[in-house]
C-alpha positions as a printed NumPy array, in Angstrom:
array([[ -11.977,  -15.72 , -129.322],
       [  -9.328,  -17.715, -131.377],
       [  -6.293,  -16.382, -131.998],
       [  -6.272,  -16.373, -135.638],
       [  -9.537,  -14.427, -135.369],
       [  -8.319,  -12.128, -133.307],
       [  -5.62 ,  -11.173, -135.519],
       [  -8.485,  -10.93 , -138.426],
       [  -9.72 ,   -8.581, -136.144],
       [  -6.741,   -6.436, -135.418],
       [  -5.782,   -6.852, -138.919],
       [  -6.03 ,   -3.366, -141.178],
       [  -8.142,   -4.304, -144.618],
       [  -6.003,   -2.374, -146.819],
       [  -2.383,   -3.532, -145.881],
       [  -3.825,   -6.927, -144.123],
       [  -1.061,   -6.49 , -141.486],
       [  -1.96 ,   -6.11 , -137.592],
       [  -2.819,   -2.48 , -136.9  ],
       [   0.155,    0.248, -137.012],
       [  -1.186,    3.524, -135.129],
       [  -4.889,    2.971, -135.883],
       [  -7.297,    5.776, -136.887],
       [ -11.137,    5.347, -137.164],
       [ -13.25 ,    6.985, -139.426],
       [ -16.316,    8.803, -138.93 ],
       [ -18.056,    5.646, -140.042],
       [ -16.438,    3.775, -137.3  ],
       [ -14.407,    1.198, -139.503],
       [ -10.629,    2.265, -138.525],
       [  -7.463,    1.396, -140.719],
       [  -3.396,    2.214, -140.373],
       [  -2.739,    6.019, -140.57 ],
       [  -0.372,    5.451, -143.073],
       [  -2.385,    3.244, -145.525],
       [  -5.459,    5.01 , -144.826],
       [  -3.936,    8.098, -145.55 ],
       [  -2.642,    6.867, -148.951],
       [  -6.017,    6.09 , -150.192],
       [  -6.822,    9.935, -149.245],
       [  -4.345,   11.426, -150.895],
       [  -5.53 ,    9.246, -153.946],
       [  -9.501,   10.344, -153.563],
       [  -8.301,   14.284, -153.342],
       [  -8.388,   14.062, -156.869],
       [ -11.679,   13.283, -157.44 ],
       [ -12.798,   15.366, -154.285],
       [ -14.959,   12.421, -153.666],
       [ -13.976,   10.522, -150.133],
       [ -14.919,    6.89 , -149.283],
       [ -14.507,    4.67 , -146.734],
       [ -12.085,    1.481, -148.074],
       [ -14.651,   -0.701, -146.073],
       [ -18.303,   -0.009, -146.36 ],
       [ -17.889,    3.043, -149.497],
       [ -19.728,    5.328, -147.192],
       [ -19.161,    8.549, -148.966],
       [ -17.876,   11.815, -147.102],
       [ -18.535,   15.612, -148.301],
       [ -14.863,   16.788, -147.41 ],
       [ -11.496,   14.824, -146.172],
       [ -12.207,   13.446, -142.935],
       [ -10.238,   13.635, -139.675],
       [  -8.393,   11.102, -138.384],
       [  -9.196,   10.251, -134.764],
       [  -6.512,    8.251, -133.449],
       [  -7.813,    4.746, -131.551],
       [  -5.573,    4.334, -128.389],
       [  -7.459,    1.614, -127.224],
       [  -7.488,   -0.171, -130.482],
       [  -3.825,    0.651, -130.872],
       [  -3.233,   -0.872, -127.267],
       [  -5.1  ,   -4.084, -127.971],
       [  -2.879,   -4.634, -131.56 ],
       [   0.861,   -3.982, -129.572],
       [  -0.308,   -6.22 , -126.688],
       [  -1.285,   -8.556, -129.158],
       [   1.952,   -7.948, -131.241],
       [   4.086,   -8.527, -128.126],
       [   2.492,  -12.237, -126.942],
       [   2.155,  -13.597, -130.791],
       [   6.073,  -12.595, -132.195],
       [   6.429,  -12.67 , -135.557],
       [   7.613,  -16.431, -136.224],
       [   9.399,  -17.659, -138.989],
       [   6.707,  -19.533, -141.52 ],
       [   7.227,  -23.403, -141.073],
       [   7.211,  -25.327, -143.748],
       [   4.23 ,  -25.763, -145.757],
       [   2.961,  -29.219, -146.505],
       [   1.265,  -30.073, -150.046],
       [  -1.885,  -30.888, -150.096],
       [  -2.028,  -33.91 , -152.147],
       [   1.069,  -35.799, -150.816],
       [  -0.246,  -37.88 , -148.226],
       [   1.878,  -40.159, -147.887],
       [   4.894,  -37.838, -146.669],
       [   5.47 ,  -34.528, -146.088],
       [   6.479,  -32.938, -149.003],
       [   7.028,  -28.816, -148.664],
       [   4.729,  -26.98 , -150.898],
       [   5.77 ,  -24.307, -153.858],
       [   3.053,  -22.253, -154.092],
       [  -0.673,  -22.446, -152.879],
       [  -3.985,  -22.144, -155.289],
       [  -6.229,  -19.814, -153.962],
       [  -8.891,  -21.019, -156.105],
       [  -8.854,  -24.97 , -154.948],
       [  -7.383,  -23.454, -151.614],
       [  -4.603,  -26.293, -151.611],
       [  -1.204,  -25.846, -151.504],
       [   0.94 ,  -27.684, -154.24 ],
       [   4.717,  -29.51 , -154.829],
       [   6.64 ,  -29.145, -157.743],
       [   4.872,  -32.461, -158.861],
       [   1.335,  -31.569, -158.375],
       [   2.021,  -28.035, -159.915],
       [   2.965,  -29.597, -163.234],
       [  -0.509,  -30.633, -163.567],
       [  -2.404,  -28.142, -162.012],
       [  -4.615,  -26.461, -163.545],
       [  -3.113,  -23.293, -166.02 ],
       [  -6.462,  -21.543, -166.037],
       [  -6.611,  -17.959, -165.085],
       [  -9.056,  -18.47 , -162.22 ],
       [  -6.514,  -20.496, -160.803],
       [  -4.416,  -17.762, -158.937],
       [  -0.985,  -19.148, -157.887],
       [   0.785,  -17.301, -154.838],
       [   3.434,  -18.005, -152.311],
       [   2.655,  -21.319, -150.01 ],
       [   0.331,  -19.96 , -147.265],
       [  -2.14 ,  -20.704, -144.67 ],
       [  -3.997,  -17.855, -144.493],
       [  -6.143,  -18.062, -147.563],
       [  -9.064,  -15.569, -145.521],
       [  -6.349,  -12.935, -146.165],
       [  -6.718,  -13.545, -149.716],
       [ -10.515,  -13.648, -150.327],
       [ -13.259,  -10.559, -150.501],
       [ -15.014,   -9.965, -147.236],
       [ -18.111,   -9.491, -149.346],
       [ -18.316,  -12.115, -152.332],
       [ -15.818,  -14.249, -150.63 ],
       [ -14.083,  -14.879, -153.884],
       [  -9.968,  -14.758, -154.385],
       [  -9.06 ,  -10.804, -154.377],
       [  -7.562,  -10.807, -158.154],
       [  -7.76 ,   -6.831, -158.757],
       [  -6.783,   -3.68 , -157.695],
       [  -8.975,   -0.777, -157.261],
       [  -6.418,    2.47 , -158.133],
       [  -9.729,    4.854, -157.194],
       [  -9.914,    3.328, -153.551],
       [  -6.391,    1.915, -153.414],
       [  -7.854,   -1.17 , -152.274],
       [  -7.397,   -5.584, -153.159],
       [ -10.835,   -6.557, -154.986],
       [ -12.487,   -9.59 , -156.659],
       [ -13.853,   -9.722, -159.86 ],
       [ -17.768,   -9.648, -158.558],
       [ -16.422,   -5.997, -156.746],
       [ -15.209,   -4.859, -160.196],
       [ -18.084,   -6.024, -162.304],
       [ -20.959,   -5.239, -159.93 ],
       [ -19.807,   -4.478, -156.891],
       [ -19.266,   -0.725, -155.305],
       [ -15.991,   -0.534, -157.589],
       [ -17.851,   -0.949, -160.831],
       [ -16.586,    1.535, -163.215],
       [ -13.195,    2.366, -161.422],
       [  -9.821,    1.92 , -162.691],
       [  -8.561,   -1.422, -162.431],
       [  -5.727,   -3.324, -162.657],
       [  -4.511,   -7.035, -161.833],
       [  -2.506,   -7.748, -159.225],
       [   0.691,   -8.026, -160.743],
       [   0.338,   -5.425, -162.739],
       [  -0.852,   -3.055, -159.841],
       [   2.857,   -4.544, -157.943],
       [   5.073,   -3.813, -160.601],
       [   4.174,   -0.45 , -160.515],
       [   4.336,   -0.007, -156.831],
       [   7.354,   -1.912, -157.161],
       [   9.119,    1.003, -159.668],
       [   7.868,    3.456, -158.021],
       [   9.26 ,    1.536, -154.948],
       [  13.054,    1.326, -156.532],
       [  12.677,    4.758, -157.732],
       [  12.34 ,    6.408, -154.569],
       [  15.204,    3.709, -153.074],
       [  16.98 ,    4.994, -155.679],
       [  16.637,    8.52 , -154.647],
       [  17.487,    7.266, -150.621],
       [  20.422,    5.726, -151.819],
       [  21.826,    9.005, -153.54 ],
       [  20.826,   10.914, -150.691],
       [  22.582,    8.6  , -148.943],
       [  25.613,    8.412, -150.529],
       [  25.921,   12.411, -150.575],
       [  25.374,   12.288, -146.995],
       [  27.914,    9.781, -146.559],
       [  29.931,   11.587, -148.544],
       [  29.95 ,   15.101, -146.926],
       [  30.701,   12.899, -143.802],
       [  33.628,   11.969, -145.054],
       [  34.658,   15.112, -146.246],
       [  33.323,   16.752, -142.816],
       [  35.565,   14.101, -140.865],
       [  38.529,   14.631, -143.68 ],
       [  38.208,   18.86 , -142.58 ],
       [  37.957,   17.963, -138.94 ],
       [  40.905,   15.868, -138.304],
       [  43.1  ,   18.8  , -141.133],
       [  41.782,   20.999, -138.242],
       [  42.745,   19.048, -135.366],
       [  46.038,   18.964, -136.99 ],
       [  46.551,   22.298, -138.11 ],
       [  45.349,   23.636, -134.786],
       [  48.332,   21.288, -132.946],
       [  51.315,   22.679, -135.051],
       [  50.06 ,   26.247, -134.723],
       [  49.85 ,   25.762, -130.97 ],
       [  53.265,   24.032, -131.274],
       [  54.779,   26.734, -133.475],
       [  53.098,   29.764, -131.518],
       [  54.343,   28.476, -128.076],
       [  57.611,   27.89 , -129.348],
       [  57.938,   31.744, -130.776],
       [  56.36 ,   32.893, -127.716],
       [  58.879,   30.714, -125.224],
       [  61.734,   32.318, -127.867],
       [  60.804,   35.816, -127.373],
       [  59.8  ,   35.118, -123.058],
       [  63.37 ,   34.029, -123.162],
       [  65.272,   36.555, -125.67 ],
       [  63.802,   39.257, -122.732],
       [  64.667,   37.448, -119.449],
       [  68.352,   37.516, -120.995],
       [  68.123,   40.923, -121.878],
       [  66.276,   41.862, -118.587],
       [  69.572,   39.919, -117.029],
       [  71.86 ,   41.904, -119.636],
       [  70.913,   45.4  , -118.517],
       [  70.277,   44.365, -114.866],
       [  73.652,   42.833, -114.936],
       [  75.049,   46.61 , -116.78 ],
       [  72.919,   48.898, -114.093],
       [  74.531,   46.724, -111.157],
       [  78.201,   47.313, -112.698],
       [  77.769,   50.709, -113.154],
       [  76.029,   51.244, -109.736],
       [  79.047,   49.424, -108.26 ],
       [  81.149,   51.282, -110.435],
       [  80.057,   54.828, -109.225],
       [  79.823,   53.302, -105.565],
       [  83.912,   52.174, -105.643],
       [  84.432,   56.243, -106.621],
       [  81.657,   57.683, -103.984],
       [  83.718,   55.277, -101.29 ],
       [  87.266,   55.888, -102.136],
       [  85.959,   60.07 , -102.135],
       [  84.545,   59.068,  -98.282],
       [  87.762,   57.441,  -97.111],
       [  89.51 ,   60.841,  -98.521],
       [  87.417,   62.797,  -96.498],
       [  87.418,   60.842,  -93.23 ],
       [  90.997,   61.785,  -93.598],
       [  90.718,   65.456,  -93.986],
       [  87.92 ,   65.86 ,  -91.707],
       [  90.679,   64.07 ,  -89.633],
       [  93.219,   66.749,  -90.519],
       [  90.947,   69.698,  -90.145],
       [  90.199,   67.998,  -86.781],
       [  93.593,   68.296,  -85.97 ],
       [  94.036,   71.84 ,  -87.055],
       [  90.739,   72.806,  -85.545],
       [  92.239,   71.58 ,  -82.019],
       [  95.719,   73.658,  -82.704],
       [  93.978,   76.359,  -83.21 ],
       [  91.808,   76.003,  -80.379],
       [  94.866,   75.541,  -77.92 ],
       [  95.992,   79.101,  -79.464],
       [  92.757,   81.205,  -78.747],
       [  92.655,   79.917,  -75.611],
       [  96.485,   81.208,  -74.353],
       [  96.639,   84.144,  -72.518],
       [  99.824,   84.821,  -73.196],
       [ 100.087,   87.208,  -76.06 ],
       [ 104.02 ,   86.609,  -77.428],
       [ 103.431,   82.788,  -77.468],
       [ 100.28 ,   83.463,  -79.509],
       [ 102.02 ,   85.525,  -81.685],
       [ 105.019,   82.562,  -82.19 ],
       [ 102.562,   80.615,  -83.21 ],
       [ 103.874,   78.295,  -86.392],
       [ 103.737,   80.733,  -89.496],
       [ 103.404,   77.947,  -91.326],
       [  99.054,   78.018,  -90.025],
       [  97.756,   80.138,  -92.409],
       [  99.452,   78.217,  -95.21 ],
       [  97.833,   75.266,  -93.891],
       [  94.421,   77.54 ,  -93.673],
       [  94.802,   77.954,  -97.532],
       [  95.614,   74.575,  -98.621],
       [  92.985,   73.209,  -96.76 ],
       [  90.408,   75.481,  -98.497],
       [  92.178,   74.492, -101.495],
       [  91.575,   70.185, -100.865],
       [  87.798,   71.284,  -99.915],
       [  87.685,   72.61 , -103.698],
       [  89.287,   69.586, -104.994],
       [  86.656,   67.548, -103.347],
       [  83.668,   69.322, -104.172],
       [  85.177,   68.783, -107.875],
       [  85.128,   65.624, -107.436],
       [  81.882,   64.899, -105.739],
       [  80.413,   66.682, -109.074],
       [  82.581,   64.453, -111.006],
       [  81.771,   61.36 , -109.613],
       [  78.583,   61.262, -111.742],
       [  75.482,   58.912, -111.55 ],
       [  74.335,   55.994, -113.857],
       [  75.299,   55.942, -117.725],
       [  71.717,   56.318, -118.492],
       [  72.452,   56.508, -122.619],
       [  74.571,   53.38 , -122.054],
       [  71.835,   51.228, -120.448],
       [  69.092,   52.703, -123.005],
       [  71.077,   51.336, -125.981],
       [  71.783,   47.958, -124.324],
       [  67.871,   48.033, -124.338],
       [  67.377,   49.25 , -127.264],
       [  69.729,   47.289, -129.16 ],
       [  68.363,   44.081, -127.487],
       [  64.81 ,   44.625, -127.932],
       [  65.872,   45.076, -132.285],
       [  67.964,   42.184, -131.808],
       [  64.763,   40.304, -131.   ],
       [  62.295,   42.073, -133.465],
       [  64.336,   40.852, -135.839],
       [  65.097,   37.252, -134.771],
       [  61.114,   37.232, -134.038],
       [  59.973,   38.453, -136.98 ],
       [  62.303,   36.169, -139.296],
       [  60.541,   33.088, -137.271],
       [  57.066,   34.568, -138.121],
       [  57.666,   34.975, -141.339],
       [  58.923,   31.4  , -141.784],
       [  55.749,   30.171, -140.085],
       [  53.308,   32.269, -142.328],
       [  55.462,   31.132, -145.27 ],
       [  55.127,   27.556, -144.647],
       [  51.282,   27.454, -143.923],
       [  51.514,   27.006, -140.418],
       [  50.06 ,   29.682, -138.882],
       [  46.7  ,   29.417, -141.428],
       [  43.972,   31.996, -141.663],
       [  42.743,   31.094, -138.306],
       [  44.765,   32.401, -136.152],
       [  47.202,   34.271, -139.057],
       [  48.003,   38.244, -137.969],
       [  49.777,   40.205, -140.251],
       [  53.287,   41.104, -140.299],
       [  53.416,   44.993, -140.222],
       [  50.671,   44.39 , -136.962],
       [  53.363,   42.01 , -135.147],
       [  56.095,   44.816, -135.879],
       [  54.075,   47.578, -134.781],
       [  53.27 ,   45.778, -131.475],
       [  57.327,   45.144, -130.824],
       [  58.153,   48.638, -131.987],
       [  55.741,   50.096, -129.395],
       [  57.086,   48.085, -126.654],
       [  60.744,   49.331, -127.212],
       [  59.266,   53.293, -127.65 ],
       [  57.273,   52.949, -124.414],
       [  60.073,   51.117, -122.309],
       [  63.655,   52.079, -123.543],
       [  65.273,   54.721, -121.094],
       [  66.463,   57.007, -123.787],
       [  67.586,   60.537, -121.918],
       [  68.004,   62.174, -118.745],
       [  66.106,   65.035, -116.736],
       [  67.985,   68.118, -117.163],
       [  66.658,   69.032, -114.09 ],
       [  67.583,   66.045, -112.207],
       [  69.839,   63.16 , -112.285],
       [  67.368,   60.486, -112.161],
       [  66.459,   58.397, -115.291],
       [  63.381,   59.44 , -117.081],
       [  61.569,   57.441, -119.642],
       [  60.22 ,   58.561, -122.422],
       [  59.19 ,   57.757, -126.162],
       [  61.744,   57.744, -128.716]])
């Protein structure tokens, strides 16, 4: 089979184009789902069916059976016979060169100059289209005369025998050009619609991309801002942490000078009682009752005083004291306000200026509450009056 009748073939009768996802008909005659499906949703009007090809008429809309082996044959087809661009179409009567035709008669099936056209024939059987070869395309299948009307019943190219006397006698026709105008309108009115929807689309795009990269932004300098306040504060409380550190290590060495300079005093007096301890000793141990007796009178003066020093000491055991717990609470405390306030000043610029947004904003009196809480749960504020230890409680 010839090529150009094998594209006949695989050609759909309603679009004349090779087949696009072919469906068959009960009848057997099978057509483009999309242009078959056209005419269909013209005919549910009328709730009369017809087949575009042989008018065999069908009680209810039919089902479209897809053709896979049809559709096969048209793509295989479609991939070894490209779509080429036209050459250049000769006229018919220059035969001397080869002079590119303007448009083609379908009615003396000759294609025509600019030259010849001028005196072609202007009669209306003598339909003018663009230069073409394929003047089969253009012709009934049945009367084999030049397809002139358009059938709006059956969406489908007839002649003027199909409209007269044919199977379309009695339909709605209209001419060609008059049938492409409209199709044409209705054409720009829906690209009309696409190109709105379109430029909305496009347009929320924009605005989409505009709200992405604010985002993108806005999201940086609140990271920025929020590390930076958080770095602040971590640091504001590792110097304070150093601050009363440094305060419970002077006062701890403070109270340790006292506690050693109170143990050096006693080494010495446990040396002197040592001392006295061994006179006395020597005493109790003589036999000799006159030398006991000359003993130094000074002794029980000593005895006295040194019960007197063991007072002084206990005094000052008591008095050496442990750690100014009220002093290191209000170094705390006094730090920890120092950098609510500092904090808080820097949040407040931040919300001020936008920074922070609705995102990721929290509210003053929240922030406050959270660094009040912190100083009431960790500030030393009192000590046990049952011990000497530290004890921790709210304020």
């Amino acid at each position: 089979m010839a090529s150009a009748d094998l594209r006949d073939e695989l050609s759909c009768s309603i679009c004349l184009n090779i087949y696009t996802d072919p469906v068959t008909l009960p009848c057997g005659h099978s057509f483009c789902r999309t242009c078959i499906g056209d005419v269909l949703d013209k005919q549910d009007g009328s709730g009369a069916y017809t087949c575009p090809e042989c008018r065999a008429q069908l009680q209810e809309r039919p089902a479209l059976e897809k053709n896979q082996k049809l559709r096969n044959i048209a793509e295989s087809f479609r991939s070894t016979h490209p779509e080429q661009k036209e050459a250049m179409i000769p006229c018919t009567y220059c035969i001397l060169s080869l002079v590119p035709a303007v448009k083609t008669c379908l009615h003396c099936e000759a294609s025509l100059c600019e030259n010849h056209l001028r005196i072609h024939s202007k009669s209306p059987e003598h339909v003018l289209t663009e230069p073409t070869t394929s003047l089969e395309n253009r012709k009934c299948s049945v009367h084999k005369k030049v397809l002139e009307y358009y059938c709006c019943e059956d969406a489908a190219c007839i002649c003027v025998s199909c409209s007269l006397a044919g199977e379309h006698r009695g339909h709605q026709v209209e001419t060609l050009n008059e049938a492409s105008e409209k199709k044409k309108e209705t054409l720009r009115n829906i690209l009309q619609k696409l190109t709105s929807q379109r430029e909305e689309a496009e347009k929320r795009v924009q605005n989409l991309e505009e709200l992405r990269r604010q985002l993108q932004e806005n999201a940086a300098g609140a990271t920025k801002d929020i590390t930076a306040l958080i770095r602040d504060f971590r640091e504001k409380l590792e110097a304070l942490e150093k601050r009363v550190l440094s305060e419970i290590s002077r006062q701890e060495n403070q109270v340790s000078l006292r506690v050693s300079d109170l143990i050096r005093q006693l080494e010495i007096k446990k040396e002197e009682l040592s001392r006295k301890m061994s006179d006395i000793k020597e005493l109790c141990d003589m036999t000799d009752p006159l030398t006991v007796l000359q003993g130094r009178e000074s002794d029980r003066d000593d005895y006295c005083d040194a019960e007197e020093d063991t007072e002084r000491c206990d005094m000052k055991v008591h008095d050496v004291g442990d750690l100014s717990v009220g002093l290191i609470s209000e170094t705390l405390r006094s730090g920890l306000t120092k950098i609510l306030a500092r904090v808080t000043r820097r949040h407040r610029v931040l919300v001020a200026a936008g920074m922070i947004l609705g995102l990721i904003r929290f509210r003053y009196i929240t922030f406050h509450h959270l660094i009040q809480s912190i100083i009431r749960t960790y500030v030393i504020v009192g000590v046990s009056t049952s011990s000497s230890h530290p004890k921790v409680s709210p304020l």
